[in-house]
C-alpha positions as CSV (number, residue, x, y, z in Angstrom):
1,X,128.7,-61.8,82.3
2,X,129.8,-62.5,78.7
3,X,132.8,-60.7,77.8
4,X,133.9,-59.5,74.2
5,X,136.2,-62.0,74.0
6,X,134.1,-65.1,75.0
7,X,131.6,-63.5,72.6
8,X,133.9,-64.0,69.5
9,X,135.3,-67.1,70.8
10,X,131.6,-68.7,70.1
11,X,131.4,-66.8,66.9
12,X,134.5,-68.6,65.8
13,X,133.1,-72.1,66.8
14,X,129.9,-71.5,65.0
15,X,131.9,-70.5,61.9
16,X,133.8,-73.8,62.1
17,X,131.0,-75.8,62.4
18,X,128.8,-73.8,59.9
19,X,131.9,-74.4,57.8
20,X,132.0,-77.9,58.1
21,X,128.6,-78.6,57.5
22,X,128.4,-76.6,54.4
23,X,131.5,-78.1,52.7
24,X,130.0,-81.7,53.5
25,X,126.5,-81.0,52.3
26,X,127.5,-78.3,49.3
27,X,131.0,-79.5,48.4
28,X,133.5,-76.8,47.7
29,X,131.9,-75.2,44.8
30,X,128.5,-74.1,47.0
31,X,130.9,-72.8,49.9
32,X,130.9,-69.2,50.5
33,X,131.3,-66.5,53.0
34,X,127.9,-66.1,52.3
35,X,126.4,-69.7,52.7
36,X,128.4,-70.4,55.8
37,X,127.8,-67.0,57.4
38,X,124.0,-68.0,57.0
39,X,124.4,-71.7,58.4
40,X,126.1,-69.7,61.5
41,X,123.6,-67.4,62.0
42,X,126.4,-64.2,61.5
43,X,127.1,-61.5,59.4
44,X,129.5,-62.8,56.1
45,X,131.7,-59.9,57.1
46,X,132.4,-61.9,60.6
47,X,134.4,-64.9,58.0
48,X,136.9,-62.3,57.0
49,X,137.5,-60.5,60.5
50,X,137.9,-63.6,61.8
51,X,139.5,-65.8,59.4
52,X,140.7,-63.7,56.4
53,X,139.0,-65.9,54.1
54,X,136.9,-68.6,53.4
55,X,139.7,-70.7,52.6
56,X,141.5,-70.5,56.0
57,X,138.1,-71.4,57.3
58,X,137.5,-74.3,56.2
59,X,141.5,-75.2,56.8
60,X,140.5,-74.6,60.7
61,X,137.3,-76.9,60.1
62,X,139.5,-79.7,58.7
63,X,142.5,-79.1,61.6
64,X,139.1,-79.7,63.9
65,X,137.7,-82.5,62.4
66,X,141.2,-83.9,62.4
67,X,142.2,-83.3,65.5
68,X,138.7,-85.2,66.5
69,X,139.2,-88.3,64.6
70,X,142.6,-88.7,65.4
71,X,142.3,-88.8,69.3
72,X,139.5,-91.1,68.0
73,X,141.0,-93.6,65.8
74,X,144.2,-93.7,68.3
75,X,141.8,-95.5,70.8
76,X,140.5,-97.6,68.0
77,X,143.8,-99.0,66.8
78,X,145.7,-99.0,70.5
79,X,144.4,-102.5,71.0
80,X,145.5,-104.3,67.7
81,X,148.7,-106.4,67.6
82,X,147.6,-108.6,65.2
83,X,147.3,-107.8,61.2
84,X,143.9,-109.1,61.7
85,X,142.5,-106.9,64.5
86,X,144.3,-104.7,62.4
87,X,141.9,-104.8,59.3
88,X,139.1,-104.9,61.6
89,X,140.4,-101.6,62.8
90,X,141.0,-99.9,59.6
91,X,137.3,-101.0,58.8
92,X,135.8,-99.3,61.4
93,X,138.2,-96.0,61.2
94,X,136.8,-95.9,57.5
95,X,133.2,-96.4,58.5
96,X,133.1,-93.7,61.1
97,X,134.8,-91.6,58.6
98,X,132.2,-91.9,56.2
99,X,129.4,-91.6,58.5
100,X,131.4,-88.5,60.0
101,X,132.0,-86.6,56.9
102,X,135.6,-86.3,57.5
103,X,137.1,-87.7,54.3
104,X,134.9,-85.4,52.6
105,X,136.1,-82.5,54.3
106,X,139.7,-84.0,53.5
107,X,138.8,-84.6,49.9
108,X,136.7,-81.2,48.6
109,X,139.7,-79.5,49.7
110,X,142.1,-81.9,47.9
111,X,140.1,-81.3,45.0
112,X,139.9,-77.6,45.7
113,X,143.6,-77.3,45.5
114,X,144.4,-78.4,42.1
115,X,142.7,-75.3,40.9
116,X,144.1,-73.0,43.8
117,X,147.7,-73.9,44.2
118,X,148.4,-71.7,47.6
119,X,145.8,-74.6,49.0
120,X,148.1,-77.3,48.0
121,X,151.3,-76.6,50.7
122,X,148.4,-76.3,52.9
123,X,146.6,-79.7,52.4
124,X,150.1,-81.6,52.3
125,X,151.0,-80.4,55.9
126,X,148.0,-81.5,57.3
127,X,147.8,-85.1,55.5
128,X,151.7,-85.6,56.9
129,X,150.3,-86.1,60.4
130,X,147.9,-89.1,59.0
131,X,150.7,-90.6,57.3
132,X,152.9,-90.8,60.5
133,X,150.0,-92.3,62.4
134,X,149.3,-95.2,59.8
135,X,153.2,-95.7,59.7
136,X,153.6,-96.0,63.4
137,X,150.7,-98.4,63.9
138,X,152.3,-100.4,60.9
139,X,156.0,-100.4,62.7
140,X,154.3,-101.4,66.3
141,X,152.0,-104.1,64.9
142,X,154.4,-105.6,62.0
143,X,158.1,-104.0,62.4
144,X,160.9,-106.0,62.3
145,X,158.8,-108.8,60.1
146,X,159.1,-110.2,57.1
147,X,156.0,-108.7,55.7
148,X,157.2,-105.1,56.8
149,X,160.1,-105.8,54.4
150,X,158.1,-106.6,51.8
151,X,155.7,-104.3,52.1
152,X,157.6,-100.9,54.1
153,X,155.1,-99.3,56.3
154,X,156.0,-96.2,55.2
155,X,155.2,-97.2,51.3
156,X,151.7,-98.4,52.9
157,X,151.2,-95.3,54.8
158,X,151.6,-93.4,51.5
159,X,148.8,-96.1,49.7
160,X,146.5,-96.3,52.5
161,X,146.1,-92.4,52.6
162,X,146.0,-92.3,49.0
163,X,143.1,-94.9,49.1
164,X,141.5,-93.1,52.1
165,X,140.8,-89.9,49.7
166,X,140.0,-92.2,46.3
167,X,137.8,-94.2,48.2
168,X,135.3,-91.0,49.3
169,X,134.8,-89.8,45.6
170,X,134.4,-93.4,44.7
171,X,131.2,-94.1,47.3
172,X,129.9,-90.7,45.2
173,X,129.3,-93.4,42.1
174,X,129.0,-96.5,44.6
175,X,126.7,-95.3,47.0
176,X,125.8,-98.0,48.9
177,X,129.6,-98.5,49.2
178,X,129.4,-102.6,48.4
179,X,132.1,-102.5,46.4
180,X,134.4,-100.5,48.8
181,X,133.3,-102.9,51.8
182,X,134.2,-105.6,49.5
183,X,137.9,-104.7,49.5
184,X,137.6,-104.9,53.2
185,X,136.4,-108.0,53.3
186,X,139.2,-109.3,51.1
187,X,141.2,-107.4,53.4
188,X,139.8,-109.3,56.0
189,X,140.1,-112.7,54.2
190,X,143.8,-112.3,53.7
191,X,145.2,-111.2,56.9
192,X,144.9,-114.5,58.5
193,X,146.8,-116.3,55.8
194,X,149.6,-113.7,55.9
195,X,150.5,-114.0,59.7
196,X,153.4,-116.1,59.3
197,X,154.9,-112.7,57.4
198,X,154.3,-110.9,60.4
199,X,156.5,-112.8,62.7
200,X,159.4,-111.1,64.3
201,X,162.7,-112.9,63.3
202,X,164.4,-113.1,66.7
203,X,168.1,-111.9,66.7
204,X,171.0,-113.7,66.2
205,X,173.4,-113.8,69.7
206,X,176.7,-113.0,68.9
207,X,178.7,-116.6,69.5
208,X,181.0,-116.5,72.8
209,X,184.7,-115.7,72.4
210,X,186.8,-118.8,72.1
211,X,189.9,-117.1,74.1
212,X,190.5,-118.2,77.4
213,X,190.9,-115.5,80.1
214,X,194.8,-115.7,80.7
């Protein structure tokens, strides 16, 4: 028997992924209560009783889609200890992000909160997460190296997440994205000729005392 509250458990997840859909397809602008009460197959009243808004909808369809990619792209990095299987990670995080719709979940929002400033705390907590991850993948694959103190994986977190949102409204003008899969080819191209940067310098040992036990 279906209970009240398995009842608007479902109704939740349809708004979600109603929500979802409809800021993929229609962008910010063509979101409404109204067009994702209709993708969902519920009264638009059901967005508010549920969610207060439309806005803290779609937050709770990004924290989805988030949580999603990132047990993903976890797995997809796990095995990379070089910075080449590295860049051959990145590449296919990127492309299933694309094909997923998840930077441009990320992204309408980013845009949306330029214009709505109680967005912005919002949008900042949730990218913090994504810059930990690409900064911890950094330390594990080149900490302690030359290259990571030339190029601090923290700084790179920061770029890499700030290219991760450019690079969706970019493919808007680019659509067959050649340009964007050029970069990781170069990417590509590069990271071979940099592995003597990401060498570990081994530590010095501290020389034995010169005193003689008495």
């Amino acid at each position: 028997m279906t209970t009240r509250r398995d009842s608007g458990a479902e109704t939740r997840d349809r708004l979600i992924e109603a929500a979802a859909e409809t800021l993929k397809t229609q962008g910010y602008a063509g979101t409404s209560a109204r067009t994702i009460a209709k993708a969902a197959g519920v009264n638009s009243a059901l967005v508010f009783y549920h969610f207060g808004g439309v806005d803290p909808l779609l937050l709770a369809a990004l924290d989805r889609s988030s949580e999603e990619r990132m047990r993903a792209h976890r797995e997809t990095v796990a095995g990379a200890t070089t910075l080449e299987e590295l860049v051959e990670a990145a590449t296919r995080v990127y492309r299933a992000d694309i094909e997923g719709g998840h930077i441009t979940l990320f992204s309408e929002l980013v845009g949306a909160s330029i214009a709505r400033p109680e967005l912005r705390a919002e949008i900042v907590k949730r990218a913090d997460p994504w810059i930990d991850f690409v900064e911890q993948t950094l330390e594990r694959v080149i900490g302690g190296s030359p290259l990571a103190r030339l190029l601090p994986p923290r700084d790179v977190a920061y770029a890499a997440i700030t290219f991760y949102l450019g690079v969706n409204l970019f493919t808007h003008l680019d659509a067959d994205r050649t340009r964007t899969e050029a970069l990781f080819g170069l990417a590509a191209r590069v990271a071979p000729r940099a592995r003597l940067l990401t060498l570990r310098m081994p530590r010095r040992r501290r020389p034995a005392s010169s005193e003689s036990p008495e």
